[in-house]
Each structure stands twice: as structure tokens, then as C-alpha cells.
BAVOTOR-593753 format. One record per atom (N, C-alpha, C, CB): residue in one letter; x, y, z. Coordinates in steps of 0.02 Angstrom, whole numbers, plus 50000, padded with zeros to 5 digits. Atoms other than C-alpha are relative to their C-alpha. Glycine has a CB too. Layout:
BEGIN
AXYZ/...
//
This chain:
BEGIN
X499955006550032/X509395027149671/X499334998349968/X500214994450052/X500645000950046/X508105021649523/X499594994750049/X500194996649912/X500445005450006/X506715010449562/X500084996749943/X499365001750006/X499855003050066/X506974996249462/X499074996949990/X500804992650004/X500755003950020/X505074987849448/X499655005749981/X499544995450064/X499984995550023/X504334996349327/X498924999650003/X500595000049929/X500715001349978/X502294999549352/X499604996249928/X499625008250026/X500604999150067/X501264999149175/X500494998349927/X499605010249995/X499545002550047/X502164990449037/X500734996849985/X500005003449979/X499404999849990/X503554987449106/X500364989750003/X500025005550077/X499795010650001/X504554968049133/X499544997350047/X500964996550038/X500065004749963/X503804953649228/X500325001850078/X500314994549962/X499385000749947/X504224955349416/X500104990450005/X499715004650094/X499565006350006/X505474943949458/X499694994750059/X500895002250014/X500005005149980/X505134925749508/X500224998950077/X500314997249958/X499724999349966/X505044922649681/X500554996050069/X499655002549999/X499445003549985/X506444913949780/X499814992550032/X500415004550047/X500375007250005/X506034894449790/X500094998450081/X500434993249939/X500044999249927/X505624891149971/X500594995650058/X499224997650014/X499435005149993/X506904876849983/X500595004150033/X500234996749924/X499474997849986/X508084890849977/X500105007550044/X500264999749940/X500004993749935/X507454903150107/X500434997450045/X499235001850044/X499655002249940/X508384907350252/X499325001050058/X500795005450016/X500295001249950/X507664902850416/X499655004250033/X500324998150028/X500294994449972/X506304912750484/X499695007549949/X500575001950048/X500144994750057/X505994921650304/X499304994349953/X500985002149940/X500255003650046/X504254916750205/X499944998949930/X499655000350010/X500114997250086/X504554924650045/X500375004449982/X499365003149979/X499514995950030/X505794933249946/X500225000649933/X500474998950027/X499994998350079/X506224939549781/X500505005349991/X499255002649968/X499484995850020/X507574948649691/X500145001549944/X500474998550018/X499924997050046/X507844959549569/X500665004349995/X499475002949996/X499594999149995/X509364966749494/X500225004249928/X500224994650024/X499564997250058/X510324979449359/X500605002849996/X499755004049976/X499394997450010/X511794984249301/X500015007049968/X500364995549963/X500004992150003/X511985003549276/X500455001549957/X500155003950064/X499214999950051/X513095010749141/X500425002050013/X500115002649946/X499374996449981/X514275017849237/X500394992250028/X499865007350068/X499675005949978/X514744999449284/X499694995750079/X500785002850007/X500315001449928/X514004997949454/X499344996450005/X499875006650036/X500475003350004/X512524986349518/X499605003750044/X500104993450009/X500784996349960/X510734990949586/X499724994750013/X499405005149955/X500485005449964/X509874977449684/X499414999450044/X500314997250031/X500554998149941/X508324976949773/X499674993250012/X499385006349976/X500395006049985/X507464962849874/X499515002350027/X500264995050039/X500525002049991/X505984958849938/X499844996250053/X499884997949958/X499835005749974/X505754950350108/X499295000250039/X500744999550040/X500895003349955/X504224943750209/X500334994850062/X499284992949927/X499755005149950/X504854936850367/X499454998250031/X500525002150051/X500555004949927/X503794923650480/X499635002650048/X500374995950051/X500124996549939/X503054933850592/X499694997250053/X499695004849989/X500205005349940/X502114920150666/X500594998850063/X499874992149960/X499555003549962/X503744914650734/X500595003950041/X500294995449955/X499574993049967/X504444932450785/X499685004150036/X500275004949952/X500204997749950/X503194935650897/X499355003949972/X500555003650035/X500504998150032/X501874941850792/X500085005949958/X499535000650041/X499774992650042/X501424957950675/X499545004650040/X499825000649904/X500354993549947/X500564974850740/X499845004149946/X500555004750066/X500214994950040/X499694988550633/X500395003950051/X499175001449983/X499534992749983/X500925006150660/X499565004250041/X500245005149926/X500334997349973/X500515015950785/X499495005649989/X500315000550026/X500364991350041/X499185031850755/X499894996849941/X500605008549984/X500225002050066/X498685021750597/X499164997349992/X500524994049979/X500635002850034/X496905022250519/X499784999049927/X499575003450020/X500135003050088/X496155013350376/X499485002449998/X499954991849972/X500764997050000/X494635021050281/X499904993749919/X499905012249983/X500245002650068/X493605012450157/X499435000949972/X500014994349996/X500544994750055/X492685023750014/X499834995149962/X500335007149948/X500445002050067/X491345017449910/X499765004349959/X499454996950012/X500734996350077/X490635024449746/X499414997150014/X500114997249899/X500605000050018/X489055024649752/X499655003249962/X499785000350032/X500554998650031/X488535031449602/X499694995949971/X500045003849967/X500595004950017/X487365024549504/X500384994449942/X499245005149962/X499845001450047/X488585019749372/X500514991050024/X500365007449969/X499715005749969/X489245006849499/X499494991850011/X500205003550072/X500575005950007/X487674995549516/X500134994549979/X499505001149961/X500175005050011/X487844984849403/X500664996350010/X499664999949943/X499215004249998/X489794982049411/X500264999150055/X500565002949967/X499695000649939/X490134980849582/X499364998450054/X500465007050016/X500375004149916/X488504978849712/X499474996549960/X499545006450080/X500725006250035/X487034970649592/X500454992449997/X499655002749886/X499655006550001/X488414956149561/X500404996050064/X500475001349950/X499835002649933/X489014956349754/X500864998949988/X499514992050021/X499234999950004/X491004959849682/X500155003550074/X500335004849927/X499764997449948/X490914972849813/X500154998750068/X499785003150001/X500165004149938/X490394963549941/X500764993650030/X499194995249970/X499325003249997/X491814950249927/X500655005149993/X500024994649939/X499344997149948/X493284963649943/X500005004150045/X500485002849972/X500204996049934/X492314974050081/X500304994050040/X499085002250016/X500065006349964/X492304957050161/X500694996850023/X499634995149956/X499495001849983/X494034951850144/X500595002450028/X500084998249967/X499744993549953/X494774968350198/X499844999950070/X499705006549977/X500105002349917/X493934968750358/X500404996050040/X499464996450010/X499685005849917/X494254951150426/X500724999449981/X499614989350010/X499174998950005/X496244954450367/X500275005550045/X500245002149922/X499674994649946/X496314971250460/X499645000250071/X499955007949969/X500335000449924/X495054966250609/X500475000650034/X499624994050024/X499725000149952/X496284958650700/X500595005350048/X500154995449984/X499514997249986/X497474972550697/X499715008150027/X500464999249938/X500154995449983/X496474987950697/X499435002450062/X499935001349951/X500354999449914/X495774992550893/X499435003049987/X500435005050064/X500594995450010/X494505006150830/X499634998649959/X500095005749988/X500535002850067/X493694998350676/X500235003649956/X499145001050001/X500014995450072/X493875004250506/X499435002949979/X500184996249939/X500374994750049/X493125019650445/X499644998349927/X500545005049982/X500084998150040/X491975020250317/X499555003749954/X500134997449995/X500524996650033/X491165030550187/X499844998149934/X500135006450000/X500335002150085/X490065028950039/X500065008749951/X498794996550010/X499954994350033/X490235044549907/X499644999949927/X500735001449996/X500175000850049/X489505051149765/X499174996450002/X500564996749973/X500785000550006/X487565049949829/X499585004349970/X499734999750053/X500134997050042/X486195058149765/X499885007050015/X499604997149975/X500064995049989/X485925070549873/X500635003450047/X499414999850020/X499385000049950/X487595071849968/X500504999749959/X500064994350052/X499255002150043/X489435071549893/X500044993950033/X500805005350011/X499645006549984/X489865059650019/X499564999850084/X501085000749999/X500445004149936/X489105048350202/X500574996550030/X499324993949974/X499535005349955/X490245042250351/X499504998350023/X500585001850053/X500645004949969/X489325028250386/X500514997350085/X499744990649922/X499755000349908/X490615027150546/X500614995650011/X499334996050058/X499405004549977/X491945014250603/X499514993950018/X500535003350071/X500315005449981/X491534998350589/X500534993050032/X499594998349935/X499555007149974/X492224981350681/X500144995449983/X499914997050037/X500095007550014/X491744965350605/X499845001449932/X499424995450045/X500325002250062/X491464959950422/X499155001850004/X500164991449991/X500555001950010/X489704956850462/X499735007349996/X499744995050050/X500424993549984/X489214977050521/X500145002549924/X500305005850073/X499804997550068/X490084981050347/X499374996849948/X500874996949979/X500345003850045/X488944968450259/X499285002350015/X500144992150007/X500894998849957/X487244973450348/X499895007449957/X500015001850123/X499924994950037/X487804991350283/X499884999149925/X500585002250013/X500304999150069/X487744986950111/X499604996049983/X500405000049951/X500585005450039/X486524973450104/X499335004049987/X499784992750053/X500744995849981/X485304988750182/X500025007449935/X500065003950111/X500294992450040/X485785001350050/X500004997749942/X500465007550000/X500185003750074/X485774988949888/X499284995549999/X500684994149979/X500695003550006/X483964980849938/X499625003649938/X499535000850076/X500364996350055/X482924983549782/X499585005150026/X499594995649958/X500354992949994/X482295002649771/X500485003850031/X499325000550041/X499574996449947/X483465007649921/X500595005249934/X500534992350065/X499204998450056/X485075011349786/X499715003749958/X500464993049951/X500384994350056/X483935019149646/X499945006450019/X499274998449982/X500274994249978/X483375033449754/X500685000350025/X499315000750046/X499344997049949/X485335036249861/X500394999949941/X500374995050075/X499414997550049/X486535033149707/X499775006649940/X500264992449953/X499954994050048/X487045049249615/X499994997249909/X500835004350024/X500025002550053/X487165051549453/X500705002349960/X499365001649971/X499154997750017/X488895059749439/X500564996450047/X500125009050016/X499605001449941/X490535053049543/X500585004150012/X500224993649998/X499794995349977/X491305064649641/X500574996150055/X499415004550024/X499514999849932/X492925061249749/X500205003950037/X500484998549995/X499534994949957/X494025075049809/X499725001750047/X500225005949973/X500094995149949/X492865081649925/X500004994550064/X499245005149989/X499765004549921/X492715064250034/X500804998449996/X499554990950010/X499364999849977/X494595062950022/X500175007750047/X500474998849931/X500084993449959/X494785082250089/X499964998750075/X499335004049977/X500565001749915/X493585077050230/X500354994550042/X499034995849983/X499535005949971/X494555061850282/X500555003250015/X500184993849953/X499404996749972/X496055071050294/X499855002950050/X500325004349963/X499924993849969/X495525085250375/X499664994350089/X499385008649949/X500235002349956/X494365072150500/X500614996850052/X499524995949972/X499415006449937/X495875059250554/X500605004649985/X500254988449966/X499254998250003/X497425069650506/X499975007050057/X500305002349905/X500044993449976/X496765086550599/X499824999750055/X499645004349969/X500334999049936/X495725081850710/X500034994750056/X499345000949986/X499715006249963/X496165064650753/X500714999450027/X499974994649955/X499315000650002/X497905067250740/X500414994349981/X500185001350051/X499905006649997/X498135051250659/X500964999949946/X499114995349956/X499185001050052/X500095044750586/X499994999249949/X500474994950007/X500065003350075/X499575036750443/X499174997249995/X500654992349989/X500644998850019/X497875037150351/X500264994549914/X499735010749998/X500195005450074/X497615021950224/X499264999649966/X500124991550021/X500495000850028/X496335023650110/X499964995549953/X499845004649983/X499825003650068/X495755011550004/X499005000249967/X500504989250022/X500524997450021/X494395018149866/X499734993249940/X500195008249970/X499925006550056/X493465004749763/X499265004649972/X499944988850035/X500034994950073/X492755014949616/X499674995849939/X500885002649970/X500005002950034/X492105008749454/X500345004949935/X499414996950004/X499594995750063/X493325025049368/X499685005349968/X500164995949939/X500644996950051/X491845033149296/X500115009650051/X498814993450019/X500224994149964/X492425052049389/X499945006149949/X500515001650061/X500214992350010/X491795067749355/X500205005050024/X499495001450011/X499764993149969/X492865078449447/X500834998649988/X499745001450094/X499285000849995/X494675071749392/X500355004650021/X500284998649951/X499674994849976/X495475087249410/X500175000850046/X499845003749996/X500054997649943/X495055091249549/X500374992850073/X499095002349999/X499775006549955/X495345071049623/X500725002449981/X499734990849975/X499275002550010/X496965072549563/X500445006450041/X500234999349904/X499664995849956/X497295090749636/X500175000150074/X499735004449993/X500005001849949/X496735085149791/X500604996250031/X499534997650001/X499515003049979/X497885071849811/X500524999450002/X500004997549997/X499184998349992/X499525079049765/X499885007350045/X500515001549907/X500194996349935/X498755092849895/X500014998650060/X499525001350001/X499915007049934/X498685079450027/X500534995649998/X499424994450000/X499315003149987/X500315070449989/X500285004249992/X500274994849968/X499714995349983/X501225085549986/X499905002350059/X499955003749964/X499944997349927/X500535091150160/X500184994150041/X499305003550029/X500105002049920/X500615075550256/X500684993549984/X498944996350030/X499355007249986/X501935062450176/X500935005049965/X499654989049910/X498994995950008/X503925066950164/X500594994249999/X500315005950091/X499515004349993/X505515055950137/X499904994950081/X500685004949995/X499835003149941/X505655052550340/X499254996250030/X500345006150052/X500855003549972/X503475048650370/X499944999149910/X499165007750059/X500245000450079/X503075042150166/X499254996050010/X500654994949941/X500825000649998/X501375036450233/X499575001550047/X499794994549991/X500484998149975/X500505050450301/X499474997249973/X499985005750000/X500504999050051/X499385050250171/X499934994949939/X500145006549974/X500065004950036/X499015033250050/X499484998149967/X500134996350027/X500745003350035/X497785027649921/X500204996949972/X499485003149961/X500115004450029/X497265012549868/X499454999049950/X500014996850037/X500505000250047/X496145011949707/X499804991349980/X500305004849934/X500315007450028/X495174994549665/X499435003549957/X499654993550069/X500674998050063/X494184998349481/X499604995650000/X500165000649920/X500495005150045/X492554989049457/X499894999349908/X499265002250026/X500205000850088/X491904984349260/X500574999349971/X499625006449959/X499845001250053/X492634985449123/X500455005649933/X499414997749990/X499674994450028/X493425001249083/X500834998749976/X499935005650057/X499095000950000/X495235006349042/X500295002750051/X500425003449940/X499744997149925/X495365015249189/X500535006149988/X500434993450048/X499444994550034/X496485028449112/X500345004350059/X499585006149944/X499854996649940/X496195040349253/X500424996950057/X499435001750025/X499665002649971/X496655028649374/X500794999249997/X499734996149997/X499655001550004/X497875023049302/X500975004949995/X499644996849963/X499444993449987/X498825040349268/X500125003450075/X499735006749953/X499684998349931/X498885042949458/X500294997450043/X499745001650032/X499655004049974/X499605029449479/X500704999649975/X499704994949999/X499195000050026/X501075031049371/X500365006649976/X500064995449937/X499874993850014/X501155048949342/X500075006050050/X499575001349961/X500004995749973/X500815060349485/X500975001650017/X499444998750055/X499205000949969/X502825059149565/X500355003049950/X500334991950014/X499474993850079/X503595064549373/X499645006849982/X500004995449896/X500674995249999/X502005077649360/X500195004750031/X499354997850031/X500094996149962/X502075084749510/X500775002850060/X499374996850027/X499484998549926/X503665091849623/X500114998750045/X500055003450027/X500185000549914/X503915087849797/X499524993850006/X499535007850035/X500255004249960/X502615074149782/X500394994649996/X499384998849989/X499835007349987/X503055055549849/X499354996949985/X500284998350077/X500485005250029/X501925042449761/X499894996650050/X500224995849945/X500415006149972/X500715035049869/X499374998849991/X500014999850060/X500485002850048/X499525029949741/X499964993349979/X500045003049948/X499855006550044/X499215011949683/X499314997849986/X500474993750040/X500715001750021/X497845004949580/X499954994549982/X499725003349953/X500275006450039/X497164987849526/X499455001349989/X500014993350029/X500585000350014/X495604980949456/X499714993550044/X499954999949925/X500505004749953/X494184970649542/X500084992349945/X498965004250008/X500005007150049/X494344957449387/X499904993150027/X500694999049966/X499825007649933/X495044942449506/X500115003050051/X500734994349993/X500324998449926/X494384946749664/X500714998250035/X499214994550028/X499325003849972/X495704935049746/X500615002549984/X500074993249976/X499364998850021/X497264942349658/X499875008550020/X500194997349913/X500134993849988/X496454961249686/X500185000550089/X499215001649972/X499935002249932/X496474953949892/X500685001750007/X499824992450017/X499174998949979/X498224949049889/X500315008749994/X500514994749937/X499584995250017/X498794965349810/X499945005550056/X499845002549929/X500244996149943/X497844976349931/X500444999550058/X499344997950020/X499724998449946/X498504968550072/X500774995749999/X499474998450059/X499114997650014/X500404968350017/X500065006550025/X500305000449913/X499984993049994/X499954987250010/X500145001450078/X499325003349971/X500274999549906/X499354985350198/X500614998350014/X499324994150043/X499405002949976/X500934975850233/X500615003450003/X500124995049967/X499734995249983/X501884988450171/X500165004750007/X500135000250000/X500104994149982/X501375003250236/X499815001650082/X499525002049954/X500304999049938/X500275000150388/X500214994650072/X499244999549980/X499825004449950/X500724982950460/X500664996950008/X499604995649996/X498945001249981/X502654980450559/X499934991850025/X500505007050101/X499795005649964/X503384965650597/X500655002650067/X500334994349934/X499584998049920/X504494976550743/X500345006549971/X500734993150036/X499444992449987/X505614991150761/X500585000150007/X499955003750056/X499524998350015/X507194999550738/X500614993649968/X500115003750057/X499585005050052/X507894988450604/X500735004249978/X499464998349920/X499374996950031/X509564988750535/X500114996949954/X500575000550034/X500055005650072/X510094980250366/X500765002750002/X499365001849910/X499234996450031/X512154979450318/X499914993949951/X500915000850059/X499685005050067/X512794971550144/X500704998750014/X499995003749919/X499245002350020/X514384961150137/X499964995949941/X500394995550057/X499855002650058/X515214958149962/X500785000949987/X499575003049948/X499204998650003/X516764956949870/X500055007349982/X500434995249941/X499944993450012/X516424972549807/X499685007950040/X499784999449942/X499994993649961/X516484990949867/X498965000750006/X500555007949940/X500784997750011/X514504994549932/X500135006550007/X499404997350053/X500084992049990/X513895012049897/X499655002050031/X499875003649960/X500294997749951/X512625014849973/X499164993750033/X499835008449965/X500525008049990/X511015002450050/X499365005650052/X500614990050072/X500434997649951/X509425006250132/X499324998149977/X500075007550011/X500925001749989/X507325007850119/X499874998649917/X499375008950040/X500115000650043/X506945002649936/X499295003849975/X500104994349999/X500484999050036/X505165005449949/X499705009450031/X499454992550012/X500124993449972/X505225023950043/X500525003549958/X500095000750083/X499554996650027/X507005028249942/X500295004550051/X499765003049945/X499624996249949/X507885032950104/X500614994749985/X499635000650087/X499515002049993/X509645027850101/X500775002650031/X499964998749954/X499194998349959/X511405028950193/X500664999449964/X500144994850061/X499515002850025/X513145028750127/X500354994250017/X500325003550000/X499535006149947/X514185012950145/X499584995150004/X500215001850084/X500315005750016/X513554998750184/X499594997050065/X500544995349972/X500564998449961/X512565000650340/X499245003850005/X500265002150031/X500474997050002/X510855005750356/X499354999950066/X499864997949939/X500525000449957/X509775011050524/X499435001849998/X500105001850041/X500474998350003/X508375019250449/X499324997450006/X500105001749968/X500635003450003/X506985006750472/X499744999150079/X500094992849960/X500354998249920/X506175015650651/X499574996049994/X499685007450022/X500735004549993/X504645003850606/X500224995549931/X499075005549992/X499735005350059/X505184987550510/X499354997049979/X500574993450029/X500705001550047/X503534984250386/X499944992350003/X500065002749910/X500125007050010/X502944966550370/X500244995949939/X499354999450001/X499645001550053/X503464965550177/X500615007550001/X499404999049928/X499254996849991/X505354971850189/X500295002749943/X500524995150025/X499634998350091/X506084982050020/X500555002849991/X499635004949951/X498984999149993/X507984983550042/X500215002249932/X500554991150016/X499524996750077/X509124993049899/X500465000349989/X500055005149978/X499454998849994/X510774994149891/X500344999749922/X500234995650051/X499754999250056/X512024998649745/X500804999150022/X499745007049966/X499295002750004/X513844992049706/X500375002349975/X500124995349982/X499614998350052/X515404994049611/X499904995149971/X500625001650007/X499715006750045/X515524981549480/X499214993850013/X501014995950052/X500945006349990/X514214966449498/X500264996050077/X499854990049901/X499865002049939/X514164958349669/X500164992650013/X499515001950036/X499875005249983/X514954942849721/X499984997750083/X500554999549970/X499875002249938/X514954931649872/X499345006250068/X501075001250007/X500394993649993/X513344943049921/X499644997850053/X499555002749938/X500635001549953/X512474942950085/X499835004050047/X500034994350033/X500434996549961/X511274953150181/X499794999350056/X499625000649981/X500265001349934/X510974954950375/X499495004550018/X500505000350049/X500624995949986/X509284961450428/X499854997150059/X499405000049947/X500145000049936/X509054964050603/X499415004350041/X500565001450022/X500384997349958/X507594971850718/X499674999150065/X499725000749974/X500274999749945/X506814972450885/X498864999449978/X500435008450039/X500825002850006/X504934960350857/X499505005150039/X499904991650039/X500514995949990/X503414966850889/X499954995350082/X499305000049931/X500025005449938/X503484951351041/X500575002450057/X500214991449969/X499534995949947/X505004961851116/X500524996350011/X499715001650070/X499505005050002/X506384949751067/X500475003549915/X499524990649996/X499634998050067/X507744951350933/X499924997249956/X500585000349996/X500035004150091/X507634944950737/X500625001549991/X499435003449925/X499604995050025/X509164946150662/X500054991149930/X500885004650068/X499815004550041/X509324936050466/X500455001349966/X499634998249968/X499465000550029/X510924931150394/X499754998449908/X500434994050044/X500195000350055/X510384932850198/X500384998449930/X499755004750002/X499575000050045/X511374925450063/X499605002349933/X500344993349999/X500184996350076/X510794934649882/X500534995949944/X500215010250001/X499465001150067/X511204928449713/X499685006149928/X499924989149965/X500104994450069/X511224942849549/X500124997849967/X500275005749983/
//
């Protein structure tokens, strides 16, 4: 079944559902919808349930977050002389503190005498901030940033550190870059090298990157691995996504949507069924592309925090409504009765 939201040129996503007319225990929802030429409908929502009120949310088990810096030199002025970096180091942290037990990983890349520096796992906003306040003090940064930027080899290393040796489930990276690489090729081989070994239909986030561009570029590169590797490459599953640092605040949110849905559950073994007037074909994970025939669907062993349901029809759907049920992260049942309009 297509993905209907389309990345890079594509429509407006759709408007999202006026809060008046949520159902109970849901904060946010949105829906999108096409008609196929064979006659049949394609629907996909969007759901964000309360989790406050379902007992809370939980980062996935075996899940670590890393967070790569450029540090070459070409980054200076667009990301740590102006302190951009600093504000989404900052807001990352105290969003995944609470969830992640071990601290988040991180490394700087692209020094002058090094490809790349695990500066370690850190806990708090503040140890993150101490870190770069001590390597952007005037002089410090002149002498450590490179003068080329090099990825693939600290992605490599991250793998091989938490996926091999850690044994970790899911490895979120999120790289904030100002685009400027010197080894594309090779970044790009890497990473349909690494989502081919570690993510698959049934696990789709071994293996995840998150790109945030500093300056002023077009980001080209970026931007082609974000919408290209999956038609490119065979066998891989897209878990690439890129923004820009522009609006700090809107770069935040997007990030941790990503986080939401990949790393952090609102509970387990979900089930989703559609009732309509018309025949359902088939329904299931929207944003993994797992699906069941019919109009049941148990595939959601770990129900994500932002929810991306799919399902396809005969004809256009009337009288349309969606039950999404799971077992909270609090050890109690959810189950929402969802009326949809197309």
C-alpha cells in the first residue's frame, strides 16, 4: 500500500483534527485520504493518544540514542559561534532525559586530527553544555575542528559499538551537520550498509537517522537521502529524515515526532480493526508498511507514542470508524472507539 504524504514537493500535510472533535483520551489526530483508480480508498491517520492519562510513555526496550556533531570547521560560524547548536543539544536532552536510563551517547566528528571523538554518555542537559562550551572557548575550536567533514566512519563505529557489542534494539541517531560532506559516497554507502543489516519489515528501527542542517545551504545531499535511498537502493527500508536548524523550535518538534515514532511507546501489543459500510481490504502499521488482510490488525508488539494506521477500501468509506486498543505502559488497557471522516 502507497504512502500517501509525499516528502519534498509534494501537498500540504493535512490539517489537523480540531480538538473539539477528538475522541476521549486522544491529543492529536489527522487524516489523510485517496482514492485509487481502480476505485478503492487509501486512508491513513495519525494518532497521539494522552499518555499522561494511560499511565505514562516508556522509551523501547534495548533502545539508544546517539548524538553526532560536525565539527568541522565549516560549522563555526553556523551552528556553535551563534549558540544554534547549543539550543537543539539542549532541547534533545531534557526531552529524552527522562526516558533514557543510561544517558545519551555522544560524539563530535570530523576533527582535526581524528575522524571522529566519543565524548561518552551523557545525563543531563547541563554535562552536554559544559562539553561544548569547553570545546567552542575562543582558540579551543580553531586548533580541534577539521577542515574536511567526514561521516561514515563515526556512523560504522556506532553501529558496530551499540549494535555488536552492546547488543542494542534500536540505535537512533540524530546528526546535526551543516551538509558541507566530503565523503558522500561513502555516507550514503554506509547507510544503506547499515539499514540493510540491521532494519527489516518486522524490527524497521534497528538502525535510524536523524539529520538537522545548519546555514544556509540547499542541502542537496541531505536531502537525496532522505527521499531517495528506498527507490535507489533494493532491500533498503527508509530510515532517513532530514530538516534544517532555520526555526530551532519547529526543527525540536520534528525531531521529537521522529523520537515518538520510533523510540518512544505508549504500551504494547496493540490491535487496530476498521468498521465501514464498505468491504475493508486490508489495515495495519502505516508508518512501518506492515499490514494484514481484512480488517483486523495485531501487528503493533510495541504501540509508538505517535500512532500511523493504514487501511484501504472498496469504494470510498462510509459510516467509518476505527478501534485502537493496547496494553499501557502503566499495565492497564486503552482501547479508542475512533470515528473518521474522508
Amino acid at each position: 500500500m502507497p504512502k500517501l504524504a509525499k516528502k519534498d514537493g509534494g501537498p500540504p500535510p493535512p490539517p489537523p483534527v480540531a480538538a473539539a472533535a477528538l475522541p476521549k483520551g486522544i491529543k492529536a489526530m489527522s487524516v489523510v485520504s485517496e482514492a485509487q483508480p481502480n476505485g478503492n480508498t487509501i486512508v491513513q491517520i495519525e494518532l497521539t493518544p494522552d499518555t499522561a492519562s494511560t499511565g505514562g510513555a516508556a522509551m523501547v526496550d534495548g533502545t539508544d540514542v546517539v548524538l553526532v556533531l560536525d565539527a568541522s570547521f565549516s560549522m563555526y560560524a553556523s551552528a556553535y559561534r551563534n549558540l544554534k547548536v547549543f539550543d537543539v543539544v539542549d532541547k534533545v536532552v531534557a526531552f529524552l532525559n527522562p526516558f533514557d536510563k543510561d544517558g545519551i551517547d555522544v560524539y563530535i566528528h570530523s576533527l582535526r586530527d581524528e575522524p571522529f571523538k566519543h565524548i561518552g554518555a551523557i545525563a543531563t542537559p547541563g554535562e552536554v553544555q559544559q562539553h561544548l562550551t569547553d570545546f567552542v572557548e575562543i582558540g579551543t575550536a580553531r586548533k580541534l575542528m577539521g577542515t574536511k567533514t567526514v561521516c561514515a566512519p563515526v556512523l560504522r563505529d556506532i553501529a558496530r559499538r551499540l549494535k555488536e557489542e552492546k547488543g542494542s534494539t534500536n540505535v537512533f541517531i540524530a546528526v546535526l551537520t551543516d551538509g558541507e560532506f566530503d565523503d558522500e559516497t561513502d555516507t550514503e554507502n554506509a547507510i544503506v550498509e547499515l539499514g540493510k543489516k540491521y532494519n527489516t519489515k518486522a524490527e524497521p528501527f534497528g538502525f535510524k537517522l536523524h539529520f538537522t542542517g545548519f546555514g544556509n545551504l540547499q542541502f542537496k545531499f541531505l536531502k537525496r537521502l532522505d527521499d531517495e535511498l528506498e527507490a535507489k537502493h533494493p532491500g533498503f527500508i527508509d530510515c532517513v529524515d532530514f530538516d534544517t536548524a532555520a526555526e530551532i523550535e519547529g526543527t525540536i518538534q520534528h525531531m521529537v515526532k521522529e523520537f515518538q515514532s520510533a523510540i518512544i511507546c505508549a504500551g504494547s501489543n496493540g490491535t487496530v480493526s476498521v468498521k465501514c459500510d464498505q468491504k475493508v481490504i486490508k489495515v495495519g502499521d502505516a508508518k512501518t508498511n506492515r499490514y494484514d488482510d481484512g480488517d483486523f490488525y495485531s501487528g503493533f508488539e510495541v504501540v509508538p507514542a505517535v500512532v500511523s494506521i493504514g487501511f484501504e477500501v472498496v469504494g470510498k468509506p462510509t459510516n467509518l470508524t476505527v478501534d485502537l486498543a493496547y496494553e499501557t505502559v502503566g499495565g492497564a488497557m486503552a482501547e479508542f472507539k475512533i470515528p473518521v471522516t474522508v
